[in-house]
PDB file with SEQRES, HELIX, SHEET and CRYST1 records, atoms N, CA, C and O in Angstrom:
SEQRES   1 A   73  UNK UNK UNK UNK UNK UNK UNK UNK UNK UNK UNK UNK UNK          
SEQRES   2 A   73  UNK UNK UNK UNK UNK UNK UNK UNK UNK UNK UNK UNK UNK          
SEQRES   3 A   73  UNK UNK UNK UNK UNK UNK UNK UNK UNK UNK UNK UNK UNK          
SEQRES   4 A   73  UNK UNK UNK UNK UNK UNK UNK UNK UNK UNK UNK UNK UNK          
SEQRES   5 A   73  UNK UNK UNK UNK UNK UNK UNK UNK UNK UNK UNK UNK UNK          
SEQRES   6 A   73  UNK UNK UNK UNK UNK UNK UNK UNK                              
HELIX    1 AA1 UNK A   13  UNK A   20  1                                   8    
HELIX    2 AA2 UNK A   35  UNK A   41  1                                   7    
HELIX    3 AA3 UNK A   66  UNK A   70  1                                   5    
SHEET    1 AA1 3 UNK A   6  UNK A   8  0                                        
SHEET    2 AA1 3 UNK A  29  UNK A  32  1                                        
SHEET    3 AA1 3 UNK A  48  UNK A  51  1                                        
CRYST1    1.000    1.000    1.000  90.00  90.00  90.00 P 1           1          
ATOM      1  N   UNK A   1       0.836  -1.172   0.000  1.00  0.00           N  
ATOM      2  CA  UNK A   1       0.000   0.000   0.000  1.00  0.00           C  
ATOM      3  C   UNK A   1       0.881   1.236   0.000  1.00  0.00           C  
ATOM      4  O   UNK A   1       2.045   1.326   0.390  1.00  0.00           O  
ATOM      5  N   UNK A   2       0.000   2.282  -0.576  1.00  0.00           N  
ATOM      6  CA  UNK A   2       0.799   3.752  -0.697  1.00  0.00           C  
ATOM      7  C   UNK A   2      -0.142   4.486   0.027  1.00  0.00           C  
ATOM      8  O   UNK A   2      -1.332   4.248   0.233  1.00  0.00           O  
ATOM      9  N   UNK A   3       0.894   5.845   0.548  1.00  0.00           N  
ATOM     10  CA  UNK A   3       0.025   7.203   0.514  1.00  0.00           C  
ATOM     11  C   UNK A   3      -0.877   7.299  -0.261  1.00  0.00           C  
ATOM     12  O   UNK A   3      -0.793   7.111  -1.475  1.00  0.00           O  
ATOM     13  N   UNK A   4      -1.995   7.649   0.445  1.00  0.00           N  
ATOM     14  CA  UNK A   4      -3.286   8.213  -0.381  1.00  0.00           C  
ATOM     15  C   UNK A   4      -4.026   7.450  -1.007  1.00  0.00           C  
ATOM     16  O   UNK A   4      -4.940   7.969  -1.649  1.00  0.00           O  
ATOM     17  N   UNK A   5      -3.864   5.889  -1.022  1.00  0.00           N  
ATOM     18  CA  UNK A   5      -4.691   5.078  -1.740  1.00  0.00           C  
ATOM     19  C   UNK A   5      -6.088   4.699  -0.786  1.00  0.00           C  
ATOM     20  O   UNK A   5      -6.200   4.760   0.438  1.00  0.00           O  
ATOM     21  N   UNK A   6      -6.874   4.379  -1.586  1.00  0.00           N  
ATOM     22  CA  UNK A   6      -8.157   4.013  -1.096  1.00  0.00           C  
ATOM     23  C   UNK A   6      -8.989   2.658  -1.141  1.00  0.00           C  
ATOM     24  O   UNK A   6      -9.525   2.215  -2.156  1.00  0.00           O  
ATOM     25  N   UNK A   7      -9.011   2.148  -0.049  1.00  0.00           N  
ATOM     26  CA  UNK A   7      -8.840   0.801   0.145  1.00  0.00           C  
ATOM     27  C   UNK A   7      -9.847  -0.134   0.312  1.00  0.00           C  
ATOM     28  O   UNK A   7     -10.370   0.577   1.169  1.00  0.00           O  
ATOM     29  N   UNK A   8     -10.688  -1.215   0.258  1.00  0.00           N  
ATOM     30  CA  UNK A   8     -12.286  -1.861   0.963  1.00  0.00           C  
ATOM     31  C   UNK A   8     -11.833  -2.838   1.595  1.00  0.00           C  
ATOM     32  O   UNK A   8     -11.223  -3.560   0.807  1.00  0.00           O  
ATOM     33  N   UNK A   9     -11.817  -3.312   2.823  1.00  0.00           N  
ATOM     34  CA  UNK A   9     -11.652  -4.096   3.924  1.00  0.00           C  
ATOM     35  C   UNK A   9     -12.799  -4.481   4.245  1.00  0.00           C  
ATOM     36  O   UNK A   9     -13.644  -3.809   4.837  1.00  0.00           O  
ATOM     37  N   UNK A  10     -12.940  -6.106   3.695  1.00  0.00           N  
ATOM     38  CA  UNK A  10     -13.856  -6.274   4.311  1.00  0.00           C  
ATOM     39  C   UNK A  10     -14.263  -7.148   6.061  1.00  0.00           C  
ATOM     40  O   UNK A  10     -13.379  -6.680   6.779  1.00  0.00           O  
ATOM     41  N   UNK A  11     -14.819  -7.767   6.637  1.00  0.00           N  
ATOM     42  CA  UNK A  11     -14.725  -8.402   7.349  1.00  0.00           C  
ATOM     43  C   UNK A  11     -14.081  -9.581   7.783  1.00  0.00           C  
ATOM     44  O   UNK A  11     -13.567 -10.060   6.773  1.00  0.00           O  
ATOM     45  N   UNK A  12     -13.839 -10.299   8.755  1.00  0.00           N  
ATOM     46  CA  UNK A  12     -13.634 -11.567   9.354  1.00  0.00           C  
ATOM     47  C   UNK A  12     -11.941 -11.446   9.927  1.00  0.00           C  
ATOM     48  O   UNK A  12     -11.221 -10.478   9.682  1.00  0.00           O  
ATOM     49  N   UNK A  13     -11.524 -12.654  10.729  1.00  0.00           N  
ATOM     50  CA  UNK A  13     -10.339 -12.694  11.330  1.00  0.00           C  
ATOM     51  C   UNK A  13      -9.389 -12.247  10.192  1.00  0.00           C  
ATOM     52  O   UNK A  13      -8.782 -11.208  10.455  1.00  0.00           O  
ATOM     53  N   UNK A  14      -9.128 -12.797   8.993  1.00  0.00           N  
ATOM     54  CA  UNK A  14      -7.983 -12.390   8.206  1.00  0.00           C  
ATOM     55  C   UNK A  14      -7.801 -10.877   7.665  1.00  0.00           C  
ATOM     56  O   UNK A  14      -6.721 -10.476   7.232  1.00  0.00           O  
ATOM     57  N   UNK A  15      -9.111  -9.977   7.742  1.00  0.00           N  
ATOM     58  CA  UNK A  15      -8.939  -8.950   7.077  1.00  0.00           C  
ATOM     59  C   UNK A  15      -8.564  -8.049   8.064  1.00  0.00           C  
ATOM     60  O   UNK A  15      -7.812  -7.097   7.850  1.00  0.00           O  
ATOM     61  N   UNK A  16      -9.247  -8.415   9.535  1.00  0.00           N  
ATOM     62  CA  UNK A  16      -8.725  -7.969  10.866  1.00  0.00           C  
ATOM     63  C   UNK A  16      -7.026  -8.081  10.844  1.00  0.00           C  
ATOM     64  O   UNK A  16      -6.327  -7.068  10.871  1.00  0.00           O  
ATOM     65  N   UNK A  17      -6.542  -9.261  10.797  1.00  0.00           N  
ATOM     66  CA  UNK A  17      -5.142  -9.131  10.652  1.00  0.00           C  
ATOM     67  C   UNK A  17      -4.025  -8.248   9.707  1.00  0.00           C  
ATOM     68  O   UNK A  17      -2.918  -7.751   9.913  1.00  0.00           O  
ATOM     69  N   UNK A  18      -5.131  -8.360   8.348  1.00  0.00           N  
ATOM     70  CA  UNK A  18      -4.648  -7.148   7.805  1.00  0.00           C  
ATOM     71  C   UNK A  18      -4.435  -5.609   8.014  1.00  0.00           C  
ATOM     72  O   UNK A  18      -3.577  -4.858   7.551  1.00  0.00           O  
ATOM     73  N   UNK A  19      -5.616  -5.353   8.963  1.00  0.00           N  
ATOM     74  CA  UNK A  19      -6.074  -3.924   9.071  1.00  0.00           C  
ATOM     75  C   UNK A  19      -5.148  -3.838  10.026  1.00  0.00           C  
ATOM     76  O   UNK A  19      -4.605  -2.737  10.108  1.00  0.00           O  
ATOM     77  N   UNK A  20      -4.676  -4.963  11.043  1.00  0.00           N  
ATOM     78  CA  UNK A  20      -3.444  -4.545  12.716  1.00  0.00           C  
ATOM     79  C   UNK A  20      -2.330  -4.431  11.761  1.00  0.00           C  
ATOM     80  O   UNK A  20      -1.384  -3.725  12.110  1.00  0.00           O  
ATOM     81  N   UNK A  21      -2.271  -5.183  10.268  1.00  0.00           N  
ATOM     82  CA  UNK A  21      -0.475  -4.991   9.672  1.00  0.00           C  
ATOM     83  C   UNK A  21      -0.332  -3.319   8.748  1.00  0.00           C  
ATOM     84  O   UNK A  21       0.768  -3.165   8.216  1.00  0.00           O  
ATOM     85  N   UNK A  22      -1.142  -2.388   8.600  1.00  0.00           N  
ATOM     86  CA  UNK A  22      -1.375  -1.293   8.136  1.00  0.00           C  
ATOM     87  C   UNK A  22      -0.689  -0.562   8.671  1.00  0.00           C  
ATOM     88  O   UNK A  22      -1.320   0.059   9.526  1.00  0.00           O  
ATOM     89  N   UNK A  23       0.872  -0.147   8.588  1.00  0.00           N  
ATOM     90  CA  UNK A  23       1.670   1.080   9.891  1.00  0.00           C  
ATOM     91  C   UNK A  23       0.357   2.494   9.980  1.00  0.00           C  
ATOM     92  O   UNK A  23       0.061   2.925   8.865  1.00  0.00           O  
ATOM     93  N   UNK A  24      -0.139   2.952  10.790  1.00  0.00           N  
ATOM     94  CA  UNK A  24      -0.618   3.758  11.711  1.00  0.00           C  
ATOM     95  C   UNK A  24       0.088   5.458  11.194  1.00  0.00           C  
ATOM     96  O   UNK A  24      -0.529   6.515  11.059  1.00  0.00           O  
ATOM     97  N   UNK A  25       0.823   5.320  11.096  1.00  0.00           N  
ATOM     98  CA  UNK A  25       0.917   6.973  10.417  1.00  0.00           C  
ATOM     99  C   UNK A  25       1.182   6.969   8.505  1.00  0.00           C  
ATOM    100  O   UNK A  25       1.765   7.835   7.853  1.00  0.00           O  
ATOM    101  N   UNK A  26       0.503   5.640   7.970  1.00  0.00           N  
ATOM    102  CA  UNK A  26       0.177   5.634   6.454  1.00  0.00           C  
ATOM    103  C   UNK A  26      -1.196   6.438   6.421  1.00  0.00           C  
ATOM    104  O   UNK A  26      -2.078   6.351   7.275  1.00  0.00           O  
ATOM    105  N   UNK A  27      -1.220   7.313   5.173  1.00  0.00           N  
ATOM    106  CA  UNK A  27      -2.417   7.904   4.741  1.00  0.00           C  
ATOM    107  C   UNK A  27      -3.537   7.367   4.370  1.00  0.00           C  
ATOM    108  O   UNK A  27      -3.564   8.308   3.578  1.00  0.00           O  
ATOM    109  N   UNK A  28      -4.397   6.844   4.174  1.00  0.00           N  
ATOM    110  CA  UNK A  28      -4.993   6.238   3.577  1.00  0.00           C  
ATOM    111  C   UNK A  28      -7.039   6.717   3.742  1.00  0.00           C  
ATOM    112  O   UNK A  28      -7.729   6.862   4.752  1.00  0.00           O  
ATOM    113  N   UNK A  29      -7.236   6.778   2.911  1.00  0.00           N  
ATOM    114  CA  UNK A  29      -8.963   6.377   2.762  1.00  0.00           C  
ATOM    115  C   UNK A  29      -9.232   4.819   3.000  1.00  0.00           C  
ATOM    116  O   UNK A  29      -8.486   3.977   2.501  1.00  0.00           O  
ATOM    117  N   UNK A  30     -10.304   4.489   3.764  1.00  0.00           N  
ATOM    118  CA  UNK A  30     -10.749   3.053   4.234  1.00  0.00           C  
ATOM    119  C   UNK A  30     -12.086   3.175   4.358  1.00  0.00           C  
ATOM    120  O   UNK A  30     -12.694   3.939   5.108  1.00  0.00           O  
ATOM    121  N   UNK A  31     -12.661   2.130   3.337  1.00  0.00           N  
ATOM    122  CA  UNK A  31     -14.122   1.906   3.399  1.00  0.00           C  
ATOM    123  C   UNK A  31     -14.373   0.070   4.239  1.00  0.00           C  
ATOM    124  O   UNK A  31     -13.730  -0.882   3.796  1.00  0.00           O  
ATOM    125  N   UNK A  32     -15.286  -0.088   5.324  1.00  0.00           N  
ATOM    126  CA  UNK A  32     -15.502  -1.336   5.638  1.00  0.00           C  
ATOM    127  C   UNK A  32     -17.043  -1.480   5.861  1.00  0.00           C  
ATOM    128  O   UNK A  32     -17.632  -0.560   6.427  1.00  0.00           O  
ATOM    129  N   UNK A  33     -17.602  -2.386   5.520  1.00  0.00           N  
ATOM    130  CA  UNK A  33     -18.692  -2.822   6.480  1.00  0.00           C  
ATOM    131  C   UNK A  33     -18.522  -3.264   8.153  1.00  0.00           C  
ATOM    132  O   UNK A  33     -19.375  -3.254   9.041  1.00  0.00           O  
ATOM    133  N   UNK A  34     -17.671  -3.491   8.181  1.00  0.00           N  
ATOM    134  CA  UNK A  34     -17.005  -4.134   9.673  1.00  0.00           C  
ATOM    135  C   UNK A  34     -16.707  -3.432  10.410  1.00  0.00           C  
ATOM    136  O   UNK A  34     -15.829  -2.699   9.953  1.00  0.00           O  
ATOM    137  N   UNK A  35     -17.141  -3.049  12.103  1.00  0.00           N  
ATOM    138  CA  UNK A  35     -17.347  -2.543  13.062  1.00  0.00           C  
ATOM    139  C   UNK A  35     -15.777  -2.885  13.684  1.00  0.00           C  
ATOM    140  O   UNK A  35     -15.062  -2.076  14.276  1.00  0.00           O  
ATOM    141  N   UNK A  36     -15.493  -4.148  13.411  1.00  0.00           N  
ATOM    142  CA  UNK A  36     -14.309  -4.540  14.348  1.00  0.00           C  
ATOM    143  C   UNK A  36     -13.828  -3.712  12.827  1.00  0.00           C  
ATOM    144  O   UNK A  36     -14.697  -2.869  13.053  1.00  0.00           O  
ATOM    145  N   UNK A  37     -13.457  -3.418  12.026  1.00  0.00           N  
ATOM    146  CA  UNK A  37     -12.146  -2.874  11.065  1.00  0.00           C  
ATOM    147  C   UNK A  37     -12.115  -1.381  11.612  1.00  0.00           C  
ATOM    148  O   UNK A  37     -11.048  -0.777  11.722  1.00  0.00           O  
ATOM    149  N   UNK A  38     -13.595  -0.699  12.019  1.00  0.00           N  
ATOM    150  CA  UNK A  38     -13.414   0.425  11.458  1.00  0.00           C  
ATOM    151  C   UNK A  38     -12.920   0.976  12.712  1.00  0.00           C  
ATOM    152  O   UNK A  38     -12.475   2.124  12.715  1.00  0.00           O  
ATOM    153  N   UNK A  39     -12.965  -0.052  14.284  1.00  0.00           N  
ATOM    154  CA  UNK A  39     -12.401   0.579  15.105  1.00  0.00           C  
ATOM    155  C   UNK A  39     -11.244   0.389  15.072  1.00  0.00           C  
ATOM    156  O   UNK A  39     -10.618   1.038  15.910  1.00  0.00           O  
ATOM    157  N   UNK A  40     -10.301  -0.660  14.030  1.00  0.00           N  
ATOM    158  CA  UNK A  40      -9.356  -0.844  14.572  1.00  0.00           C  
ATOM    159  C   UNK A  40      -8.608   0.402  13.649  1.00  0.00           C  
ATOM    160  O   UNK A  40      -7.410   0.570  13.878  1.00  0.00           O  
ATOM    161  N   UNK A  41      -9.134   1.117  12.811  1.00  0.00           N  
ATOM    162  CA  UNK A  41      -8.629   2.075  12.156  1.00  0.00           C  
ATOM    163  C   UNK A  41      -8.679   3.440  12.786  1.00  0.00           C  
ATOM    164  O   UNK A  41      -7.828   4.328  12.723  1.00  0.00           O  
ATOM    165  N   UNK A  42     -10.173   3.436  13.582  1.00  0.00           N  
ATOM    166  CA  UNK A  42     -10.246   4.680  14.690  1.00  0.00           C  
ATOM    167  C   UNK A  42      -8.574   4.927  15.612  1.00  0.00           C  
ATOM    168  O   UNK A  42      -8.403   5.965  16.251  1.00  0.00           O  
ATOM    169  N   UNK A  43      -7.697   4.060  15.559  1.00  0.00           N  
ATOM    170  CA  UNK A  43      -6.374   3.956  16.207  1.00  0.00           C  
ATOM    171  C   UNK A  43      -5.505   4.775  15.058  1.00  0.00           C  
ATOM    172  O   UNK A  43      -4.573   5.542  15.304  1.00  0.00           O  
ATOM    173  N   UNK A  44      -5.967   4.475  13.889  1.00  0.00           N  
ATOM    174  CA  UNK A  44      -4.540   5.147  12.932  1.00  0.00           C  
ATOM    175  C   UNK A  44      -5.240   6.939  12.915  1.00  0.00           C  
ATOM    176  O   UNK A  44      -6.462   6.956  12.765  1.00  0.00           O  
ATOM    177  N   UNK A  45      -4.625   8.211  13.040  1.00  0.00           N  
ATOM    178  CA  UNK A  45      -5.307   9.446  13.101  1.00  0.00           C  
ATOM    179  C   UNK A  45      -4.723   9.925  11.744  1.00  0.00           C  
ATOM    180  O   UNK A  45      -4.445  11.111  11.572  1.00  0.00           O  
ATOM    181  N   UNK A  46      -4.543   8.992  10.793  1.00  0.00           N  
ATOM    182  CA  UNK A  46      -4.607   9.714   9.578  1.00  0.00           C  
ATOM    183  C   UNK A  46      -4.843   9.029   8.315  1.00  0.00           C  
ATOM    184  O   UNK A  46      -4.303   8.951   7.211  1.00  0.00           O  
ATOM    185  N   UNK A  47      -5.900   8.547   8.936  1.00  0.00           N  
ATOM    186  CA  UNK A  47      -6.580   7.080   7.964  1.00  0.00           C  
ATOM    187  C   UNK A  47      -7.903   8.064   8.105  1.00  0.00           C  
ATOM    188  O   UNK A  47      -8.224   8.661   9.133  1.00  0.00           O  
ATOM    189  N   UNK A  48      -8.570   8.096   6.885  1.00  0.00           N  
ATOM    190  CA  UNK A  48     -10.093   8.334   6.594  1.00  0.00           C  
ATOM    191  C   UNK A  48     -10.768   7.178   6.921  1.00  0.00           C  
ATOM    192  O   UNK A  48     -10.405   6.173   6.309  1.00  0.00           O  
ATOM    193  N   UNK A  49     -11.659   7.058   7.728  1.00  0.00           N  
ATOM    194  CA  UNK A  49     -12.330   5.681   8.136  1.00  0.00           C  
ATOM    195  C   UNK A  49     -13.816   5.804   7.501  1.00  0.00           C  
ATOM    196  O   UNK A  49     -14.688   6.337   8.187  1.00  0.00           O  
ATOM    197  N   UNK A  50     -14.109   5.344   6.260  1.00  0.00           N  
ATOM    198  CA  UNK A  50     -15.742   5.392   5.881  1.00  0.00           C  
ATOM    199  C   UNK A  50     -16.208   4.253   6.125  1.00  0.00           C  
ATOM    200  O   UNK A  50     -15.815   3.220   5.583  1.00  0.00           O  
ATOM    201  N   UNK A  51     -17.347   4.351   7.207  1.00  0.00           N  
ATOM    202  CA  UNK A  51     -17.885   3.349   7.548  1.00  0.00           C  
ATOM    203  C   UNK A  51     -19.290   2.359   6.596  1.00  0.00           C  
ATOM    204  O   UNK A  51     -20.199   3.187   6.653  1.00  0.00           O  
ATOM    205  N   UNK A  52     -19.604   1.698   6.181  1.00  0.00           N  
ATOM    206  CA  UNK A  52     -20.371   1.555   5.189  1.00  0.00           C  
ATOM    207  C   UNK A  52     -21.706   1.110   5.998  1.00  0.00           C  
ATOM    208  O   UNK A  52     -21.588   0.264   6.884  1.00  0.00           O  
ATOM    209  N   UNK A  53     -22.454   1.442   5.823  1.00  0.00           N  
ATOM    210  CA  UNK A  53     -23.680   1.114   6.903  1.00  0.00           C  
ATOM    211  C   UNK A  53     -24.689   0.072   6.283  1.00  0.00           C  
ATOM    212  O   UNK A  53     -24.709  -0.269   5.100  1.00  0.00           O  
ATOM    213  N   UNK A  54     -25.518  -0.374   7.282  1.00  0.00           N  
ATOM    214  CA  UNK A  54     -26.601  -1.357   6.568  1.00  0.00           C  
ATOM    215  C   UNK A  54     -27.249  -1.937   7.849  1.00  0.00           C  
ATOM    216  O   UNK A  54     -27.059  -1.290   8.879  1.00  0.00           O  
ATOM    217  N   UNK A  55     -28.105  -3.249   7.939  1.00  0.00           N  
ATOM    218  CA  UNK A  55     -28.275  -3.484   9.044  1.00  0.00           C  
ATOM    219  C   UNK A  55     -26.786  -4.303   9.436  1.00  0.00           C  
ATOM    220  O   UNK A  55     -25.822  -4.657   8.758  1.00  0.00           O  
ATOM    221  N   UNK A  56     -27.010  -4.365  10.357  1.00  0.00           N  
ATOM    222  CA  UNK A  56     -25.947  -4.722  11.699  1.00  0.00           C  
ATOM    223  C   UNK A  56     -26.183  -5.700  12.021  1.00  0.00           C  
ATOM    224  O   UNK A  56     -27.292  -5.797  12.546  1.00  0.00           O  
ATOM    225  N   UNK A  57     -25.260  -7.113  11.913  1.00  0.00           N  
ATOM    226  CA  UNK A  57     -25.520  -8.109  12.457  1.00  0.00           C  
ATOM    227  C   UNK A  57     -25.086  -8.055  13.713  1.00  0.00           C  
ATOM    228  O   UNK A  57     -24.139  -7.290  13.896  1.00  0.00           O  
ATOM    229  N   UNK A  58     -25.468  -8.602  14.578  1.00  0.00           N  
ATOM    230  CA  UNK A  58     -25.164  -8.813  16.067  1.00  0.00           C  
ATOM    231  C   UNK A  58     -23.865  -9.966  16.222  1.00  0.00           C  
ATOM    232  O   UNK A  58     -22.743  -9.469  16.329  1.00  0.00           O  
ATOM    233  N   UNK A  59     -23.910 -10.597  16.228  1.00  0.00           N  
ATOM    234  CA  UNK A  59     -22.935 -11.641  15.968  1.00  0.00           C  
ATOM    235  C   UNK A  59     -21.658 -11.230  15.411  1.00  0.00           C  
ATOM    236  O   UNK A  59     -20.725 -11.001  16.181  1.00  0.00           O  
ATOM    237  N   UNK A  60     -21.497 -11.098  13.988  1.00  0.00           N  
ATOM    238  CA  UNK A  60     -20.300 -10.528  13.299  1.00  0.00           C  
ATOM    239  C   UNK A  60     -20.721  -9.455  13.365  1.00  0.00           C  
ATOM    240  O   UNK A  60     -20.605  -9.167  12.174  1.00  0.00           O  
ATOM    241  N   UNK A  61     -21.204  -8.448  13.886  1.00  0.00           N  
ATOM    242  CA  UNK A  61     -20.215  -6.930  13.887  1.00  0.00           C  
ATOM    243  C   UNK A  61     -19.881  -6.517  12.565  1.00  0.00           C  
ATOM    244  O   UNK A  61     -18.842  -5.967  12.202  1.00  0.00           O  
ATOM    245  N   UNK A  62     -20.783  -6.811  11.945  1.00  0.00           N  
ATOM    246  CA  UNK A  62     -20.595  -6.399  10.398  1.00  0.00           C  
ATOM    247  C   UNK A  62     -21.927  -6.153   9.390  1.00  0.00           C  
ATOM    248  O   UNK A  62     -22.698  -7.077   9.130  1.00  0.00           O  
ATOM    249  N   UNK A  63     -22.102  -4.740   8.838  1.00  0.00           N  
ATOM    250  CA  UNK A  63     -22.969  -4.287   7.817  1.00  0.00           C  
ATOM    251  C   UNK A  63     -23.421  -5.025   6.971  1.00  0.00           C  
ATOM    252  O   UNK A  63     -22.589  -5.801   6.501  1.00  0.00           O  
ATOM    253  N   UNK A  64     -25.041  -5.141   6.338  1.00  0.00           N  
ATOM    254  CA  UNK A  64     -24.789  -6.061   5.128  1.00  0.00           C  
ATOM    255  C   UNK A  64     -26.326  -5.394   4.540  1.00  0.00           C  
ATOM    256  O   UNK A  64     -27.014  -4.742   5.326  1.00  0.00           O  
ATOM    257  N   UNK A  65     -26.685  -5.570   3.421  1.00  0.00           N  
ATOM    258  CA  UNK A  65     -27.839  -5.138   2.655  1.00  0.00           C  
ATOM    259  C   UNK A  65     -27.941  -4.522   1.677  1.00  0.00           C  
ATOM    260  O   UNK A  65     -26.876  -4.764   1.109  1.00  0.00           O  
ATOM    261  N   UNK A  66     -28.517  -3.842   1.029  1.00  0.00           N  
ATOM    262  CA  UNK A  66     -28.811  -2.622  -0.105  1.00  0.00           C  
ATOM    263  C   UNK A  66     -27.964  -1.766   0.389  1.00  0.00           C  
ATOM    264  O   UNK A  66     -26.958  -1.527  -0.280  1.00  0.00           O  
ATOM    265  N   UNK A  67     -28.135  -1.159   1.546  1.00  0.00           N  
ATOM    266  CA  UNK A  67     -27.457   0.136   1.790  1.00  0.00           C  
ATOM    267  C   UNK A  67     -26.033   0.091   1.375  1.00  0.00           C  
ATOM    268  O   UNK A  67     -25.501   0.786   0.509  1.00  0.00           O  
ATOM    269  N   UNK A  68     -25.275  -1.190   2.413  1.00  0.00           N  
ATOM    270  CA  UNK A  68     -23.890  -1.188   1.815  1.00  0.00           C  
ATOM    271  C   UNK A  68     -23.491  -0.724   1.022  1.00  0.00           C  
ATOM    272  O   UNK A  68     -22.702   0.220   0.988  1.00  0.00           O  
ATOM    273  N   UNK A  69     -24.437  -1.883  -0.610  1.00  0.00           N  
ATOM    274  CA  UNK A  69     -24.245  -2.011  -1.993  1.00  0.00           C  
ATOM    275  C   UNK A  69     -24.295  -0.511  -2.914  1.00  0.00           C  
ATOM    276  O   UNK A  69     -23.681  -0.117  -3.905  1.00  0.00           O  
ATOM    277  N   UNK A  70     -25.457   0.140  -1.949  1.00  0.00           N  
ATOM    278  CA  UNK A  70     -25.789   1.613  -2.841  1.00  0.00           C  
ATOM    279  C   UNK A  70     -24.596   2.414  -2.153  1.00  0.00           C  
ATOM    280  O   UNK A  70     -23.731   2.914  -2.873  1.00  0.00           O  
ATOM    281  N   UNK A  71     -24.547   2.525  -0.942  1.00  0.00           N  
ATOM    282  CA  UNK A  71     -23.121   3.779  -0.555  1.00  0.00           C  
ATOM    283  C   UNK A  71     -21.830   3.271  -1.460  1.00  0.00           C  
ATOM    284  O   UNK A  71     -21.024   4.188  -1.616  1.00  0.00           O  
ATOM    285  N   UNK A  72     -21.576   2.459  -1.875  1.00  0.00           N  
ATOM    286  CA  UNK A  72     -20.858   2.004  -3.161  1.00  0.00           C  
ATOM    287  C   UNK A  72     -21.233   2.642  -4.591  1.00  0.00           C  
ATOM    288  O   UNK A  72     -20.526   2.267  -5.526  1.00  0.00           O  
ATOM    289  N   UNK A  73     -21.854   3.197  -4.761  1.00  0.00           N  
ATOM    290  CA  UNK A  73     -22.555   3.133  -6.228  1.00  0.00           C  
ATOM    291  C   UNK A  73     -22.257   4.357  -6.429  1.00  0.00           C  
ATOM    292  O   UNK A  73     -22.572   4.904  -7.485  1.00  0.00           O  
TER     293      UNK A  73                                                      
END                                                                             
């Protein structure tokens, strides 16, 4: 990854592992459905964190529906 690129992370343990290997003062735009990604990005203060909304599963902690699909569009 570079400065300034803009990225979609999506959910589950592996993408989580990805989002902890991201160094913390990289620039970046970040779109997730995932509650656990987008806090773990609330830690980097110069990461754009767009959260993608939808209903909310309880369980996985993660967005899913039309809405997602359209804040994409």
């Amino acid at each position: 990854m570079s400065e300034g690129q803009v990225i979609l992370i999506s959910g589950g343990t592996t993408y989580m592992e990805v989002a902890k290997m991201i160094p913390k003062k990289l620039p970046l735009t970040v779109f997730t459905p995932s509650l656990h990604v987008a806090m773990e990005f609330l830690e980097h203060p110069v990461v754009e964190m767009i959260f993608l909304g939808g209903k909310l599963l309880h369980d996985a902690k993660f967005a899913v529906g039309g809405m997602v699909v359209n804040s994409l569009s």
